[in-house]
C-alpha positions as CSV (number, residue, x, y, z in Angstrom):
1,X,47.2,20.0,82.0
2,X,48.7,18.5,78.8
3,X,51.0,16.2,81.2
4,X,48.6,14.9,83.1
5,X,45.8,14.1,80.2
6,X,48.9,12.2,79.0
7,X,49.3,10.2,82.4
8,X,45.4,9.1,82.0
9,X,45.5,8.1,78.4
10,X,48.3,5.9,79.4
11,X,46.8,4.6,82.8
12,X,43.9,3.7,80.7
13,X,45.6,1.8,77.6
14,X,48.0,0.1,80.2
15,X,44.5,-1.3,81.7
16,X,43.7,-2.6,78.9
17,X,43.3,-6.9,79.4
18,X,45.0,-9.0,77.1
19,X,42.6,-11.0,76.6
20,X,40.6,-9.2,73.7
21,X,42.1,-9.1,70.4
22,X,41.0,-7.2,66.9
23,X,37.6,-6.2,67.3
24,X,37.1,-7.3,70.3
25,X,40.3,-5.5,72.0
26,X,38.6,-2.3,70.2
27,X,35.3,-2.6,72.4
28,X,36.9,-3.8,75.2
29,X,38.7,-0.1,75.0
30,X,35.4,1.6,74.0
31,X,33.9,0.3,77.2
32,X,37.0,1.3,79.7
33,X,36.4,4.8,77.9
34,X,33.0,5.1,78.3
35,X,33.5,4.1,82.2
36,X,35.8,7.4,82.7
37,X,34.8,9.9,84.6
38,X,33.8,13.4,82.8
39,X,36.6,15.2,83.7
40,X,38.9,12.2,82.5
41,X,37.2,12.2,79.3
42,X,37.0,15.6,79.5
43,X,40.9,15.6,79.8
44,X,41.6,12.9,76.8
45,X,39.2,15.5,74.8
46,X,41.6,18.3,75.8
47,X,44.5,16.1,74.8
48,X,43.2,15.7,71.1
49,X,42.7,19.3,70.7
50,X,45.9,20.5,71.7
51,X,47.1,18.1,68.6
52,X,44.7,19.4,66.5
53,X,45.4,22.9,67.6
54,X,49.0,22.4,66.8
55,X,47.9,22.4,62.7
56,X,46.7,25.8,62.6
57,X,50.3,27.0,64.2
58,X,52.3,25.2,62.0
59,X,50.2,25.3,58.7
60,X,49.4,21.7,58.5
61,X,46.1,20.9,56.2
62,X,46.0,17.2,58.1
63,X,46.9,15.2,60.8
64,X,47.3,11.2,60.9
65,X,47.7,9.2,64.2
66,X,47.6,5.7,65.1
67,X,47.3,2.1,63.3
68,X,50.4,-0.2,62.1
69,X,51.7,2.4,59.7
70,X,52.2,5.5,61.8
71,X,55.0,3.8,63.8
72,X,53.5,5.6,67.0
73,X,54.3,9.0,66.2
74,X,51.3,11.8,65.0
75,X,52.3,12.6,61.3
76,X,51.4,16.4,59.5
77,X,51.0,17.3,56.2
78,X,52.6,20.7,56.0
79,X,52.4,22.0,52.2
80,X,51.6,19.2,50.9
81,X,54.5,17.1,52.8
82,X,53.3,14.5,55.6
83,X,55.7,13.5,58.0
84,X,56.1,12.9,62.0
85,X,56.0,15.2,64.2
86,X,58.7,13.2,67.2
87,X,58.9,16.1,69.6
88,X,55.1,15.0,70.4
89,X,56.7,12.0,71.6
90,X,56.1,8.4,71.0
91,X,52.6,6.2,71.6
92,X,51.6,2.4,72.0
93,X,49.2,1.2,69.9
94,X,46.5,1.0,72.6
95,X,47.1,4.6,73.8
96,X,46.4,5.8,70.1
97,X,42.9,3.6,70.2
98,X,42.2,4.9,73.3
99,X,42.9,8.5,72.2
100,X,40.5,7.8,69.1
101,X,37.7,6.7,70.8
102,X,38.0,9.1,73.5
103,X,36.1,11.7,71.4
104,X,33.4,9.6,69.8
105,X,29.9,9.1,70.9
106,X,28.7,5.7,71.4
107,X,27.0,5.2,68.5
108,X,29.9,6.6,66.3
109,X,31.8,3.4,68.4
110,X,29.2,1.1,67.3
111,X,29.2,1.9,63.6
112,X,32.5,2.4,63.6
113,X,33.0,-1.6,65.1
114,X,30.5,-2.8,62.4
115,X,31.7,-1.1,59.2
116,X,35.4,-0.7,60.1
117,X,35.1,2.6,58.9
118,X,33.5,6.3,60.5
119,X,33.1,9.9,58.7
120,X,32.4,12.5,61.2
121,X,33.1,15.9,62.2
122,X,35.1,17.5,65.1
123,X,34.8,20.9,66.8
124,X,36.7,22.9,68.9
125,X,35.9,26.2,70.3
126,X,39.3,28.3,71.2
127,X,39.1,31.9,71.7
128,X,35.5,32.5,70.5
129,X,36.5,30.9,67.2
130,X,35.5,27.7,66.0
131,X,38.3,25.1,64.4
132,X,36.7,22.5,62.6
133,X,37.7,19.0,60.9
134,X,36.3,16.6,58.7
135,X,37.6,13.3,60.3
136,X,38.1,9.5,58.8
137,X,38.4,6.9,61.6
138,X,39.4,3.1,60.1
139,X,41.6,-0.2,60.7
140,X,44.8,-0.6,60.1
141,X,46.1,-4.2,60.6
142,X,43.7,-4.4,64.1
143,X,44.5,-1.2,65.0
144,X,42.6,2.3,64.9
145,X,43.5,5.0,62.5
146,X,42.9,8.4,61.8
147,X,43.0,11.3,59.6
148,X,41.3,14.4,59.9
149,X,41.4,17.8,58.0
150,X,41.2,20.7,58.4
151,X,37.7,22.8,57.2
152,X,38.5,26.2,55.6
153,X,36.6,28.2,57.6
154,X,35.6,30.9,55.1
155,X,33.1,29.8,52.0
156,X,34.6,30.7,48.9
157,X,32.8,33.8,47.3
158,X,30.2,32.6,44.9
159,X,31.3,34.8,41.9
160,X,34.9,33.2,42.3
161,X,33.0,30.0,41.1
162,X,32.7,32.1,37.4
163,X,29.9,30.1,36.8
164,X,27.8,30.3,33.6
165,X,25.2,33.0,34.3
166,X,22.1,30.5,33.0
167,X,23.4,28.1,35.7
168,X,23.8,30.6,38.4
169,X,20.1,31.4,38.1
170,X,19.3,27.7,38.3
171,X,21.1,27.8,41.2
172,X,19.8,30.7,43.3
173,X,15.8,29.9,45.0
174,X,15.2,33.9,43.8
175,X,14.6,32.4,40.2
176,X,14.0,28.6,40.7
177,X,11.8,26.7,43.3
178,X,11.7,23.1,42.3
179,X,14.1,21.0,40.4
180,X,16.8,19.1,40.8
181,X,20.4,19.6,40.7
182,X,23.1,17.2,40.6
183,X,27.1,18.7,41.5
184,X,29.3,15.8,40.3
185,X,33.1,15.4,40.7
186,X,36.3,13.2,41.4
187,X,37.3,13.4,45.2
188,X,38.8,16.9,45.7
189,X,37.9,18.3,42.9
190,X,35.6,20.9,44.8
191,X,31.9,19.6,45.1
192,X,31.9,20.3,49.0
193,X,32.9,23.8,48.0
194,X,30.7,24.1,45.4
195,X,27.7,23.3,47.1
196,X,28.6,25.4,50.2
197,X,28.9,28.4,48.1
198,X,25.9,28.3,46.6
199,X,24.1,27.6,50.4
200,X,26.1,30.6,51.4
201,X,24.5,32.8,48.3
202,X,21.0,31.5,48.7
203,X,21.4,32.7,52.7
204,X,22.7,35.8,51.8
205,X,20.4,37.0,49.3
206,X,16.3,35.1,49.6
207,X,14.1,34.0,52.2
208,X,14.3,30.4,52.8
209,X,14.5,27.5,54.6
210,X,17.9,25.4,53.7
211,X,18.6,21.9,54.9
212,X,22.2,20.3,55.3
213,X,22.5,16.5,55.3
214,X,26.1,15.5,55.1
215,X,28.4,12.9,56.5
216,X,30.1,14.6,57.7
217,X,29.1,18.4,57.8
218,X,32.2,20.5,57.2
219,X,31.1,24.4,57.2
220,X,28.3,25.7,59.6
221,X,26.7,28.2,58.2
222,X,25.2,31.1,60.3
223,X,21.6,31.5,59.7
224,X,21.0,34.9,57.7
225,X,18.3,35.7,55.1
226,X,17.6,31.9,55.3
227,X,17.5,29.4,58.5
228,X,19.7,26.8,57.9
229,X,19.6,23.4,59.7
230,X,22.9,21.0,59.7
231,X,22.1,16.9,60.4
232,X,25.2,15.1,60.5
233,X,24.3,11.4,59.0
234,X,25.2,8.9,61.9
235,X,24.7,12.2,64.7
236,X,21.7,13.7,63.7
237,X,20.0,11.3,61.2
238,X,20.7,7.9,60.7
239,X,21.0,7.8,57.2
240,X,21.2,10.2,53.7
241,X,17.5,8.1,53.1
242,X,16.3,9.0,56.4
243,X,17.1,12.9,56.5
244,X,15.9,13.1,53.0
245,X,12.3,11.8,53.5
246,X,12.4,13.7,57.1
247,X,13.2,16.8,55.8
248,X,10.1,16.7,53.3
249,X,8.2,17.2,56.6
250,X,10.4,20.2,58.1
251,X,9.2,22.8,55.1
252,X,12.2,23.2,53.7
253,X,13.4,25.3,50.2
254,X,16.6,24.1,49.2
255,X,18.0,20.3,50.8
């Protein structure tokens, strides 16, 4: 199956005119993609996740394709070391923005022509477990990149925080029903973590009614003690503005 998703992602960026070039080239791809039939997208789909699939066998935390820079191979970080993975074999610069677009929607393709730049999320469904990645889609020198990680998919345990127990309380909806709270940090210093430990407590232990907005959304949570809604800015909402006001109307306890 592997093979043959192969032999389409290359039919495709081979029919590619060469006409189009920067931005235009990139729609003219988004187009022929969108034009595929569903078991050809289907298959370019199937193509991606067997890449991303390979990180959780060999205990990568990311995975980089495509633009100038990755010299056509697929790169993984493997504790903490990023480097190419050649026995995946070697790519064209179209087949890599073909393979990139293959598993947006159209309006991720829009914004993503418009700002240069897309957050989302990807899911994969293997084995009755879900695998999922926070993803960063940009340009590199005309051509589309990617990185995407990996999403822990257990929440750390809220008392492994060792928070202050005056904040905790602020923090829980048992002891504190309006307010606001502001988690601040430098990138990867935890604030993702944070927050989704302390959605994970509130579910766990009170009644409520949480709301997610988040570009992207990283951990799902299952709906326990609270019901928990997840609206992926750019997928669900169009904006951290728009989900904000909307969810003033959905009765919720936390956002």
């Amino acid at each position: 199956m592997i093979e043959t998703a192969v032999k389409t992602l290359r039919e495709i960026a081979a029919s590619v005119p060469d006409t189009g070039l920067g931005i235009e080239r990139q729609m003219l791809i988004g187009d022929l993609v969108a034009k595929q039939s569903p078991a050809e997208r289907m298959a370019l789909r199937k193509l991606m996740d067997s890449y991303l699939l390979r990180m959780a066998k060999i205990n990568a935390s990311d995975i980089d394709l495509g633009g100038y820079g990755s010299g056509g191979h697929i790169w993984y970080r493997v504790y903490g070391d990023k480097k190419p993975d050649k026995d995946l074999g070697h790519f064209t610069h179209d087949e890599f923005n073909v393979l990139i677009q293959s598993v947006l929607i159209e309006r991720q393709r829009l914004f993503l022509y418009e700002n240069r730049n897309l957050d989302f999320s990807h899911s994969i469904m293997e084995d009755e477990r879900m695998f999922r990645f926070r993803a960063d889609a940009y340009f590199d020198l005309d051509q589309l990149a990617l990185n995407m990680r990996a999403i822990n998919a257990i929440v750390r345990p809220y008392k492994g925080l060792e928070l202050h127990p005056n904040v905790s309380r602020v923090l829980s909806l048992a002891h504190l029903h309006q307010g606001l709270t502001l988690v601040t940090g430098i990138t990867g210093s935890g604030k993702s973590t944070t927050l989704d430990s302390i959605v994970d407590a509130n579910n766990h232990t009170v009644d409520g009614h949480v709301v997610i907005i988040a570009s992207p959304i990283e951990y799902v949570h299952k709906s326990d003690r609270c019901i928990i809604r997840h609206r992926e800015v750019g997928r669900d909402v169009l904006s951290f503005k728009e989900g904000a006001i909307q969810s003033l109307r959905q009765d919720p306890d936390i956002i």
